[in-house]
N, C-alpha and C positions, 0 to 999 in steps of 0.2 A: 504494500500500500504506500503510496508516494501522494505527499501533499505540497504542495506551494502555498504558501504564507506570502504575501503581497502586501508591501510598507517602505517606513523609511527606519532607519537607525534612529534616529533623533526621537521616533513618536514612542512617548510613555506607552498608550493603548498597544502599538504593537511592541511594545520590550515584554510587557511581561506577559504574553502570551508566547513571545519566545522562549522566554523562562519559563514559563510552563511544559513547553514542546522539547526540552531540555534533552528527555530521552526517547522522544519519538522523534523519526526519521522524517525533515522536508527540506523543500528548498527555500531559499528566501529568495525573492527576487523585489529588491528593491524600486522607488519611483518617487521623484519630484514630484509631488504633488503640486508644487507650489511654479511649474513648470507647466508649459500648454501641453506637450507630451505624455508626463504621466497627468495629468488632468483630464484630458481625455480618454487615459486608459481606464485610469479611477470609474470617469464617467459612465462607461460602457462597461465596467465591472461591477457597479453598488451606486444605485438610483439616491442613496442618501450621501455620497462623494467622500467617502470616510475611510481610515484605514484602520486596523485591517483586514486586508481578506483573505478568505482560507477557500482554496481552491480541493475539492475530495473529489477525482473525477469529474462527474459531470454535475456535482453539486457545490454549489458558490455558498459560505454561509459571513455573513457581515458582523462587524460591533464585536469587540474583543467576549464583552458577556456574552454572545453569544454564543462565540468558541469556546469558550472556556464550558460552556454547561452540553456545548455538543461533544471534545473532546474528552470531560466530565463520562457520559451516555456511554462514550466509544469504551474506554479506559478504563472505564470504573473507579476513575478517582472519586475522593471525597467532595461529595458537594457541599456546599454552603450552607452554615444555619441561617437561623433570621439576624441574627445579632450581628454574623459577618456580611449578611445582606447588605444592614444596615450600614456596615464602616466600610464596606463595595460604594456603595450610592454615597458618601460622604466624599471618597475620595473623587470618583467618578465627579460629582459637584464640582470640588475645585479644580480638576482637571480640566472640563468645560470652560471655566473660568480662566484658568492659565491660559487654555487655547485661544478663548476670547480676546484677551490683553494682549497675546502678540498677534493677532493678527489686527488690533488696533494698531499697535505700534508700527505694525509694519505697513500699516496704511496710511501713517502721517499725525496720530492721535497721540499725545503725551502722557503716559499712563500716571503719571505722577498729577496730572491735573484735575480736578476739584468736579469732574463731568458725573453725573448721577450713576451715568452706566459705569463709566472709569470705579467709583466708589462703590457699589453693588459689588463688582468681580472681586474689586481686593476684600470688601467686610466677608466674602462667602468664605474668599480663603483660608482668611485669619481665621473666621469662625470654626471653619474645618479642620484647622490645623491645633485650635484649642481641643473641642472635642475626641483628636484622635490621638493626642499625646499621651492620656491613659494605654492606649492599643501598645502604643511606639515604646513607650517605658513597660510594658509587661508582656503581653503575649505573643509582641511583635520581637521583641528582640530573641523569644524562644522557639515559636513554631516560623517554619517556612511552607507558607502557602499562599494561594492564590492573592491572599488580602495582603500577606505579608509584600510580597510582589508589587502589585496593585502602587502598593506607600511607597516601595522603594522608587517604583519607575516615577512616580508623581515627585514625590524629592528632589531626583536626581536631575530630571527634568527642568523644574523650577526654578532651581539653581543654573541650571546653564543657562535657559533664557532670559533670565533676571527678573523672574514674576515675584521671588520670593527672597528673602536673606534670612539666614538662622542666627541672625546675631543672639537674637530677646529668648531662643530658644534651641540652646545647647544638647537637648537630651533627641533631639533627631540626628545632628554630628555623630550621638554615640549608635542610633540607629543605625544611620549610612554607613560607621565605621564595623560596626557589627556585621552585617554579611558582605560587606565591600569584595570579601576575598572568594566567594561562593565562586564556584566554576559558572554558573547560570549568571550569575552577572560581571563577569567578570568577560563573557562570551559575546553579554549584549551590552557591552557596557557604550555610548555615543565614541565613535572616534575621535581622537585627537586633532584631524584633522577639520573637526567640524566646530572644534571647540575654539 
């Protein structure tokens, strides 16, 4: 069984479905989204223009959650309680949010400026980033699974595109530094070269 995974390196949604597919067999085949080329492949691959996608044959399935609860099905990994449901959809939240802020910024908007929308994305973040430091200081630094993934890839993320700074909040450093060395993300970790 041979899959293609369709993304870019940079996108959190698709890191940690990489890191999930850790020890299943695919290929990645990356794409500028932000390019007319893979924009139009995007296009012609998932009607919602998002990454990633997982290509099974001749079934296309979209939205990392939803790979994750197909290859969940296929695998018989563990699924999700309600609880990690819920810190799924927190991170997912600011994640949206992150996305939103660069691609304001990269349309000419000053994310630092006092705009209602600008001030919505960041209070979601904080907000999110308050609620999940419970997760980050306990179950996250001990179990590695989908949500654990999920925080890393949004972190990790954050930080390189400058949505976020850990100054006010040190115990995520000790997070990122805690599986920092894991072969899964060490595998998908954003190149150097993009940094």
């Amino acid at each position: 069984m041979s899959y293609t995974l369709i993304g870019s390196h940079p996108s959190p949604f698709v890191r940690r479905i990489r890191m999930l597919m850790e020890s299943i067999p695919f290929d990645f085949r990356e794409i500028n989204i932000y390019e007319s080329e893979g924009h139009l492949e995007l296009s012609r691959l998932n009607p919602v223009k998002q990454i990633p996608v997982l290509i099974d044959g001749d079934r296309t399935i979209w939205d990392s959650r939803v790979i994750f609860s197909y290859l969940s099905d296929k695998y018989g990994l563990a699924r999700l309680n309600w609880e990690q449901e819920n810190l799924l959809t927190a991170i997912d939240g600011a994640l949206n949010s992150g996305v939103a802020l660069l691609l304001m910024k990269r349309s000419g908007i000053d994310i630092t400026s006092p705009l209602m929308i600008v001030n919505r994305h960041r209070e979601r973040i904080e907000s999110v980033l308050d609620f999940l430091l419970p997760f980050a200081t306990g179950d996250g630094l001990r179990d590695w699974n989908f949500v654990t993934m999920s925080l890393y890839s949004f972190i990790d993320w954050a930080l390189f595109r400058e949505v976020i700074t850990l100054n006010d909040r040190p115990a995520y450093k000790i997070f990122l530094s805690t599986h920092a060395e894991r072969p899964s993300v060490r595998a998908t970790q954003i190149p150097e070269a993009l940094r």
